[in-house]
N, C-alpha and C positions, 0 to 999 in steps of 0.2 A: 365506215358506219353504215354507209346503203348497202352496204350487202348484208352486215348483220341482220339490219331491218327488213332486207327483202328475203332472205332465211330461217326465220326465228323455229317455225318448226324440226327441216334437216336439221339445223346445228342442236336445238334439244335433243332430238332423236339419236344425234352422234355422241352425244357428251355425255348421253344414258346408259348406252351401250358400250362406250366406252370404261363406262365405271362398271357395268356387269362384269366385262370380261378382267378388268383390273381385279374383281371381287374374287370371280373363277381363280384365278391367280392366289390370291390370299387363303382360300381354300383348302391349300397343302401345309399351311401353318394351323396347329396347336389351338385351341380356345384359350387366351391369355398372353399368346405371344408378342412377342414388342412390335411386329407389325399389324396386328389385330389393333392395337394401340393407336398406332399411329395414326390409320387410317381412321379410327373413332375421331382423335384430333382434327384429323382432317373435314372431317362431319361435321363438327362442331365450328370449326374456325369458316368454313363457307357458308356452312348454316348461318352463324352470326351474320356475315358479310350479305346473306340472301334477307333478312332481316330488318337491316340497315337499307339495302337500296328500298326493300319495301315501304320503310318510313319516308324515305326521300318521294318516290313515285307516287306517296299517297298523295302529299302535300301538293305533288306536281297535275295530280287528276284533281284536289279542290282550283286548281287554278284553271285546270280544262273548263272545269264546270259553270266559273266565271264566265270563260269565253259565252260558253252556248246562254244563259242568263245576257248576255249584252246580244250576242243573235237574237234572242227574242226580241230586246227590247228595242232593237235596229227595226225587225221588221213591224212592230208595233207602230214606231216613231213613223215607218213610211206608210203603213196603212194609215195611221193618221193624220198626215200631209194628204196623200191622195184624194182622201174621203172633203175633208174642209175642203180642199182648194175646187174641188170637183164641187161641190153645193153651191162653193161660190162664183163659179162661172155658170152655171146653170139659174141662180137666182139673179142676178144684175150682170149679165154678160151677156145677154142673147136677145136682144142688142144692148148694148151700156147707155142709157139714156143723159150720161151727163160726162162733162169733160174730166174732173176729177175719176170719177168711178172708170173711165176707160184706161185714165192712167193705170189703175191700181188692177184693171182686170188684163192690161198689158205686163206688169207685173206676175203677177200669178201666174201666165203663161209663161213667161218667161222661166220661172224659179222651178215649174213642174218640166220644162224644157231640161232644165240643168241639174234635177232628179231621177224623178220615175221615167221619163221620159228619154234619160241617158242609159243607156244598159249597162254602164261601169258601177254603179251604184247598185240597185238592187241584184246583179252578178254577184258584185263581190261579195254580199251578205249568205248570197246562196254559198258563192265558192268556200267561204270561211265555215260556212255548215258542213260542207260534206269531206274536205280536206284539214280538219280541226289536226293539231298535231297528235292526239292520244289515238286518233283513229291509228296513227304506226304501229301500234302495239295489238295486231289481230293476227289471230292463225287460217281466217279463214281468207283466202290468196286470190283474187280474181286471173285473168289473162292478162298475157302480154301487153294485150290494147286497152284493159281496164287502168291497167298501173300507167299506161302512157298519156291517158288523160288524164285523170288525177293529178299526174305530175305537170298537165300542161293548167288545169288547174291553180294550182297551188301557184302557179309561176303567175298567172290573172293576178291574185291576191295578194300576192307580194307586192306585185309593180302596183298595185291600187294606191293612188295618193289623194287622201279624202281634203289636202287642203287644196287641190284645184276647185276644190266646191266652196271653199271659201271665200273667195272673191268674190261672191256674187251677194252682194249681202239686200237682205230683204225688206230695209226701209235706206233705200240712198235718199238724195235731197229729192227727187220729182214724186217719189212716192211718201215722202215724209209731208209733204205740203198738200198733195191728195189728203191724206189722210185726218191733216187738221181740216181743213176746209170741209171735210165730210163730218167730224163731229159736229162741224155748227150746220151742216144744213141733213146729213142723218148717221145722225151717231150709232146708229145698228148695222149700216155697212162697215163705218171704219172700224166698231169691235169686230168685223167677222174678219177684216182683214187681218188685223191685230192677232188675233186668233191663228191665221195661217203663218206669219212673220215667223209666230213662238212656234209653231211645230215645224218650220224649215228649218230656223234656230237649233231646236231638239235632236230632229233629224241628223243633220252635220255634225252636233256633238257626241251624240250615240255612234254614228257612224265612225270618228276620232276615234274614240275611248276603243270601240273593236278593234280599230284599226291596230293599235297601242296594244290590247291583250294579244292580239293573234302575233305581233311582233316577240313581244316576250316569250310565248310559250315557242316559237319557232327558234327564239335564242338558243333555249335549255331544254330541245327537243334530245339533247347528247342523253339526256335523262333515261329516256325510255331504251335506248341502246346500251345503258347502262343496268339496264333490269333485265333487260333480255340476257348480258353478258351472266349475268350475278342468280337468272334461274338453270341458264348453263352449269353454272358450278354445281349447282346444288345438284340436279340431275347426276351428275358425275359423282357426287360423293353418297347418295340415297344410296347406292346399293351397298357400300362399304358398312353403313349400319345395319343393315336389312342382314348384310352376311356376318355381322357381329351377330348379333340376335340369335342368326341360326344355328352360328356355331357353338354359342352360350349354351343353349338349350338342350343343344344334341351332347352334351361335356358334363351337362345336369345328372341324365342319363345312364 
């Protein structure tokens, strides 16, 4: 399968020319002969099958397109963690003038420590952007050392496991009791914090659900090896019509 995928142009250009010289060939028969025939059949029956992968591969890029919609909405979710959590160190963290609010701005450091501040997280959002599986399906080939990071890539985004980030949940008990304590003496901090909880929360589940699409599409990445396979065929049989056509016409004549 990697080598299909790492060929798709050679092997179309061979399975082309292939069918040219097969067509030359047919060439010495008659307009109407029983292998003028066949090879129309054969037209037809790959054509069909070129057809069919294409129905499969559509369905397979609405599911790419999923992926990149959750990339968006990953890096959304982290710009919106970064942004709260950063307001809220800068408004009651420099210095925390009370014991509660130190809890909750020790907090915050924390949770921005085991996010933005980890490069396995927003990495892997990048990696999953640029190593998407439909990106396999291009003719246009970088180098040796383009394909080698890529591939060391793609290997980042695999191993990425978003439930190491779930352990760290974002109201345990010392910050749950900050938190009441702060609505009876100021309820405008515990809603900001509240506010960060819900977009760490968001964060880690966006970040999941990617996680989740990129696994799938990397299941039935067979998919795009199978279209490559199936505009093969077709390549090989295009000329077999092309040399029906001609010889129809020239028999008109």
């Amino acid at each position: 399968m990697a080598f299909i995928a790492d060929n798709q142009l050679p092997l179309l250009l061979l399975f082309f020319f292939a069918g040219l010289a097969a067509t030359a060939f047919l060439f010495r028969k008659p307009a109407g002969h029983r292998a003028w025939k066949l090879a129309d059949l054969v037209w037809v029956l790959l054509g069909g099958f070129g057809a069919l992968v294409a129905v499969i591969s559509g369905i397979y890029a609405a599911d790419s397109s999923r992926l990149e919609r959750q990339i968006d909405i990953a890096y959304a979710a982290t710009a919106a963690f970064d942004r709260d959590a950063a307001r809220f160190r800068l408004r009651f963290c420099d210095p925390a003038y009370d014991a509660d609010i130190a809890v909750l701005c020790e907090k915050v450091e924390f949770l921005s420590a085991s996010t933005a501040g980890n490069a396995e997280l927003p990495l892997f959002i990048a990696v999953t952007d640029e190593v998407a599986p439909l990106r396999g399906l291009s003719f246009l080939f970088g180098g040796s050392e383009e394909k080698d990071g890529m591939e060391e890539m793609e290997a980042k985004a695999s191993a990425f496991d978003p439930e190491a980030f779930l352990v760290f949940t974002s109201l345990d008990a010392p910050a749950q009791a900050a938190v009441d304590n702060m609505r009876r003496k100021v309820p405008a901090i515990a809603g900001d914090y509240l506010i960060i909880a819900r977009a760490y929360d968001d964060l880690i589940g966006h970040v999941a659900t990617l996680k989740e699409e990129w696994e799938f599409l990397q299941d039935n990445a067979h998919i795009l090896v199978l279209q490559i396979i199936a505009l093969c065929l077709v390549s090989f049989a295009a000329p077999f019509r092309l040399g029906k056509s001609i010889v129809e016409l020239r028999a008109r004549r």
